[in-house]
C-alpha positions in Angstrom: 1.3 32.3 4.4 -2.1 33.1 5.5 -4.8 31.4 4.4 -8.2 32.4 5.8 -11.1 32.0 3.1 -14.1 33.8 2.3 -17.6 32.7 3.3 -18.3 31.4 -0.3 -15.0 29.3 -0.4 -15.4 27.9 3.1 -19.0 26.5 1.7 -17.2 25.7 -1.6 -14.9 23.6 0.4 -17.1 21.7 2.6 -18.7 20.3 -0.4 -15.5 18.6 -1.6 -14.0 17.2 1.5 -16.6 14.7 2.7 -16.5 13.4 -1.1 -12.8 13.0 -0.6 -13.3 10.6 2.3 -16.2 9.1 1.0 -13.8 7.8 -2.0 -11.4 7.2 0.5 -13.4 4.6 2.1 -15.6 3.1 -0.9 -12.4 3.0 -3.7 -9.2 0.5 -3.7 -6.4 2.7 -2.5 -4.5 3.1 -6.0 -7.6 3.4 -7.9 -8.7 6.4 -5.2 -5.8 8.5 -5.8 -6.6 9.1 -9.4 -10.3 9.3 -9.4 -9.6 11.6 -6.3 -7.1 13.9 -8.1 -10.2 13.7 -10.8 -12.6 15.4 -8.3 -10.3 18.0 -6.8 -9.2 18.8 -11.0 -12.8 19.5 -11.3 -13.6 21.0 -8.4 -11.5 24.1 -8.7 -11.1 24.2 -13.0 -7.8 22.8 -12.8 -6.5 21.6 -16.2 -4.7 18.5 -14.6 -2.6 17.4 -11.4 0.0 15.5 -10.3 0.5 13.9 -7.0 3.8 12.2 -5.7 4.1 10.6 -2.1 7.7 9.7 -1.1 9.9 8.8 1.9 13.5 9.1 1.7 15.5 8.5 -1.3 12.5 9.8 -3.1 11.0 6.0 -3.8 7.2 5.8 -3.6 3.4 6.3 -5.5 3.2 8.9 -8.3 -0.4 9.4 -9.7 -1.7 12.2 -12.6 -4.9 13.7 -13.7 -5.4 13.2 -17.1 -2.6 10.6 -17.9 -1.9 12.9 -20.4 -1.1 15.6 -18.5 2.6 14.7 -19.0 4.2 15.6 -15.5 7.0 13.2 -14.7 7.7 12.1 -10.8 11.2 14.0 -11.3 9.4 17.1 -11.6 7.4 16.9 -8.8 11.0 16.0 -6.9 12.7 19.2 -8.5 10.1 21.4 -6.8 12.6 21.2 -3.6 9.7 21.9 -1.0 11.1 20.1 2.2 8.5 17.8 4.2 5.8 20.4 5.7 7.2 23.6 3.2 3.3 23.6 2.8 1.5 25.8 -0.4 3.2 28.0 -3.1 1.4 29.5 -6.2 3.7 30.1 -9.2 2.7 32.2 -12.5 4.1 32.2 -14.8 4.9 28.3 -14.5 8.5 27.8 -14.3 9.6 25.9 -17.6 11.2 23.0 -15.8 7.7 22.5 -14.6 5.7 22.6 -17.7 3.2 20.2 -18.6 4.6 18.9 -21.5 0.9 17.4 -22.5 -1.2 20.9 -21.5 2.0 23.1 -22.4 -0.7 26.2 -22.2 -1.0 26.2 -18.4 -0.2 29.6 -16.9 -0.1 29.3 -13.3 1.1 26.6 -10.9 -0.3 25.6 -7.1 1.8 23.0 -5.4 1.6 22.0 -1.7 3.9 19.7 0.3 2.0 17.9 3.1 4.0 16.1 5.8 2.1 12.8 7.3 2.1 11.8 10.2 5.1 10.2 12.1 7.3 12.6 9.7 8.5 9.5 7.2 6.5 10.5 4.4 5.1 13.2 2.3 3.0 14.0 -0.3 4.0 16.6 -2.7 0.7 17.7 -5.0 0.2 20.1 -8.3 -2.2 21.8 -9.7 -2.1 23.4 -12.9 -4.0 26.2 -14.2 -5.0 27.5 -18.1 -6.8 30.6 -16.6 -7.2 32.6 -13.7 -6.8 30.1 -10.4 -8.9 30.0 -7.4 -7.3 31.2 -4.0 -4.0 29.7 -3.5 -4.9 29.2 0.6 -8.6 27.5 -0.7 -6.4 25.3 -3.3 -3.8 24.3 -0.7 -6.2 23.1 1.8 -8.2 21.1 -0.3 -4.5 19.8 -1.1 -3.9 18.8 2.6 -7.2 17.0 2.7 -6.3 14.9 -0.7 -3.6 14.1 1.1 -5.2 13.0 4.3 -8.2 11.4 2.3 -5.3 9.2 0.7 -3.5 8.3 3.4 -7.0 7.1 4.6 -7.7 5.2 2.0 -4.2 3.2 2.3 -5.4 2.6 6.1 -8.6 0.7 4.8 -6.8 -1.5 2.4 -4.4 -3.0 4.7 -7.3 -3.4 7.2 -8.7 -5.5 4.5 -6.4 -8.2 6.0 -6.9 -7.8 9.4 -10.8 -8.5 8.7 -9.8 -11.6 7.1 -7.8 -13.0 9.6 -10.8 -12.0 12.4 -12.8 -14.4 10.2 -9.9 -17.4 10.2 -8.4 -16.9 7.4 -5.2 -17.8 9.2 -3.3 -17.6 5.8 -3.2 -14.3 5.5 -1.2 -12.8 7.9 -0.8 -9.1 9.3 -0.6 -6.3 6.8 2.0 -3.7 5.9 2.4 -1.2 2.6 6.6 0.0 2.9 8.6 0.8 0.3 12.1 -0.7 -1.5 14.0 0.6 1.5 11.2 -0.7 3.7 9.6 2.6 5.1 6.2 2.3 6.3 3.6 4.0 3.9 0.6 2.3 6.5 0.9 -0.8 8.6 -1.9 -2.5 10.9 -1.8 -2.9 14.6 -1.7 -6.2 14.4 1.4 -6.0 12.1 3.3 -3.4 14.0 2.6 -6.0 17.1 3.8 -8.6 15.3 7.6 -7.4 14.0 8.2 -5.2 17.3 8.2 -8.3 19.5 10.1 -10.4 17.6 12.7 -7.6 16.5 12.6 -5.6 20.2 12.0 -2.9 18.0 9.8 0.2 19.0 5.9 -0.6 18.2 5.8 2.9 16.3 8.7 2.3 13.8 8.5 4.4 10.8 11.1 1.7 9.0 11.1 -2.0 8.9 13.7 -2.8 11.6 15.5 -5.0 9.0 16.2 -5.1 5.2 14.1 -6.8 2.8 16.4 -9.5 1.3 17.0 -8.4 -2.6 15.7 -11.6 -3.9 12.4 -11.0 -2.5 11.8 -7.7 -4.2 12.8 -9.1 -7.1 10.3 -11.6 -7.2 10.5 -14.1 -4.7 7.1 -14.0 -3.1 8.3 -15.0 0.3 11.2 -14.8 2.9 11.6 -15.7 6.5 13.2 -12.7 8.7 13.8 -14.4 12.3 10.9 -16.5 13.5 8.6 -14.8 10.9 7.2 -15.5 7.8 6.7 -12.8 5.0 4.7 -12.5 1.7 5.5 -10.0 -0.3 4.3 -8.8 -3.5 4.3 -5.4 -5.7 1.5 -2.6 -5.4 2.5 -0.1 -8.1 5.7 1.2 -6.7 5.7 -0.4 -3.6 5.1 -3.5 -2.0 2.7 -5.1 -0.3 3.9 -6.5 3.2 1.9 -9.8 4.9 3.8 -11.2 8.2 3.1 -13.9 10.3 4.1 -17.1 12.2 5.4 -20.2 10.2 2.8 -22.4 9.2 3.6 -26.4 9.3 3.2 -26.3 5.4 5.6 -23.2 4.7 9.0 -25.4 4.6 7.7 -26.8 1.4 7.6 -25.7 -2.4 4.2 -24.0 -3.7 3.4 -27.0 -5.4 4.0 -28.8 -2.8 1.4 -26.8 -0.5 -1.3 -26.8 -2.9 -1.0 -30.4 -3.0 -0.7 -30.3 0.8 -3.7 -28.5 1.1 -6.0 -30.6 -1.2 -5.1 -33.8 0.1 -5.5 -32.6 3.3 -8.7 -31.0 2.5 -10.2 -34.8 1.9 -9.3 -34.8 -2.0 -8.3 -38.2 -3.7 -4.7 -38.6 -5.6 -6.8 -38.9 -8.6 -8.9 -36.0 -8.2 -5.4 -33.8 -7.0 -4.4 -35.0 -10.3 -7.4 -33.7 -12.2 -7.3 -30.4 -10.6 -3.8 -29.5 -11.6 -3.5 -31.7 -14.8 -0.7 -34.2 -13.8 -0.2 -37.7 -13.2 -1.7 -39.5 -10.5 2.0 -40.6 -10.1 3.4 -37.2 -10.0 0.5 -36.5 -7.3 2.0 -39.7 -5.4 5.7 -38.6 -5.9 4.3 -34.9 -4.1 2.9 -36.8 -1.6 5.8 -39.2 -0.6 8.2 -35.8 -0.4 5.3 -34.2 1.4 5.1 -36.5 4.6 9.2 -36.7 4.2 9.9 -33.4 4.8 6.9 -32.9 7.9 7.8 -36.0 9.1 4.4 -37.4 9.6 3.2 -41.0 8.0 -0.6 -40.9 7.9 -2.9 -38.4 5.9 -4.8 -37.8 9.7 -1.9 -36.0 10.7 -1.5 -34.2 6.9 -5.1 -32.7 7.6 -4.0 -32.0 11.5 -1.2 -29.6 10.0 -3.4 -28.6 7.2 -5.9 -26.9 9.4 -3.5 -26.3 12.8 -3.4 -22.3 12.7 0.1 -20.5 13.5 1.3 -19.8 16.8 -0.5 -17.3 18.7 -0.4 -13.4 18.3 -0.5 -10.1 20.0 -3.4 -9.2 20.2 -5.0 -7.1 18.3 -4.6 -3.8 18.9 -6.2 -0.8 16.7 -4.7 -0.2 13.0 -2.5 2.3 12.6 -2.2 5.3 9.4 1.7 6.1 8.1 
């Protein structure tokens, strides 16, 4: 479908795109894609939107504008548009795609937007009470939403690779992938980091191994070869930090905290203090402690303590899924 604009929607345009990348930059990535749907409801008198990202198997982020709107993630799936489909306008709205909470809306504008690499896609709604502005003007401001967002996903993992610039060593390399481990955006430094340890391609769009069930059930980390991983939930998808082991990361989290304070200077009795146990218990920790990294003085403790992992690629630019 063709979709040049007018003079007046061109200019109407350009006034909402640089806000969309502003937010992009300045809000945390779930928070954006709300407030973002927010701006782009506004913009063209929408009555509410829906917006569902998703890689195979249909896993992945599904955000709405109002929350009341009541437009469920299988609705946005049973729209069928394949990966890059691109706009359609429908009026009247077809009653499988209702808005159960605005059941008044009379016309429907939904765009599919492929990203980049071809593992994801965003499919995004727009739903109408009156008379709707162009369907070409509504679908691009679509495409930037979804641009803006994927943006905004690229500055949260970078978050980490800022971190680690400034020594914090724990953190590790930073990835955002789904159940079935699909990259949704991944830094440089982490797509460095897993490709030469796995032999796998540096521009995977998959993790070149499964996440281990346990861990996306709640176990916060797993070892995958000579790596170590964090992993925690971000809505419906999970956060991804990788790294080389650590001296400390063969022991139990207690274990490491109380690794860390001793080995930060800190007194049995003030470890006790800190985490309300025994001074005993604190001496227990520490006897298994110098067991298990087979060490016998607390010199070589804070040696381990503060020895950073092995070194890294280096760095090379972040990447957007």
């Amino acid at each position: 479908m063709a979709d040049h604009l007018t003079a007046a929607e061109a200019r109407s345009l350009d006034e909402l795109i640089p806000t969309l990348y502003r937010l992009a930059v300045e809000c945390e990535w779930q928070d954006f894609r709300v407030i973002a749907l927010k701006e782009v409801v506004q913009w063209s008198g929408a009555v509410g939107a829906a917006w569902l990202t998703r890689s195979e198997g249909n896993s992945g982020e599904f955000s709405l504008y109002p929350p009341e709107l009541g437009v469920e993630r299988a609705q946005a799936i049973s729209l069928n548009l394949a990966p890059g489909d691109g706009m359609t306008s429908m009026s009247p709205v077809p009653p499988a795609l209702l808005a159960r909470g605005l059941p008044g809306a009379k016309t429907l504008i939904a765009e599919s937007q492929l990203h980049r690499g071809g593992a994801l896609n965003s499919v995004l709604m727009l739903y109408f009470n009156a008379a709707a502005p162009s369907a070409p003007l509504c679908g691009r401001a679509l495409r930037h939403l979804a641009e803006a967002g994927a943006l905004a996903l690229h500055q949260y993992i970078q978050r980490d690779e800022w971190l680690l610039s400034l020594g914090r060593t724990n953190r590790g390399s930073a990835a955002v992938v789904d159940s079935r481990g699909t990259i949704y955006a991944a830094s440089g430094r982490f797509r460095d980091l897993v490709a030469k340890e796995s032999a796998a391609d540096r521009d995977f769009v998959k993790l070149p191994f499964a996440i281990p069930v346990p861990a996306l059930e709640g176990d916060e980390a797993f070892f995958q070869g000579p790596l170590h991983f964090r992993i925690s939930p971000l809505g419906n998808l999970f956060q991804l930090h990788a790294r080389r082991p650590l001296p400390l990361d063969g022991l139990s989290p207690r274990e490491q905290q109380i690794a860390r304070a001793l080995g930060n200077g800190k007194t049995f009795k003030s470890v006790a203090r800190q985490y309300d146990i025994a001074v005993s218990t604190v001496a227990n920790h520490a006897s298994r402690i110098y067991r298990k990294l087979g060490i016998y003085r607390r010199e070589d403790l804070v040696d381990l303590v503060r020895r950073p992992p092995a070194a890294e690629p280096a760095t090379r630019p972040a990447e957007r899924a």
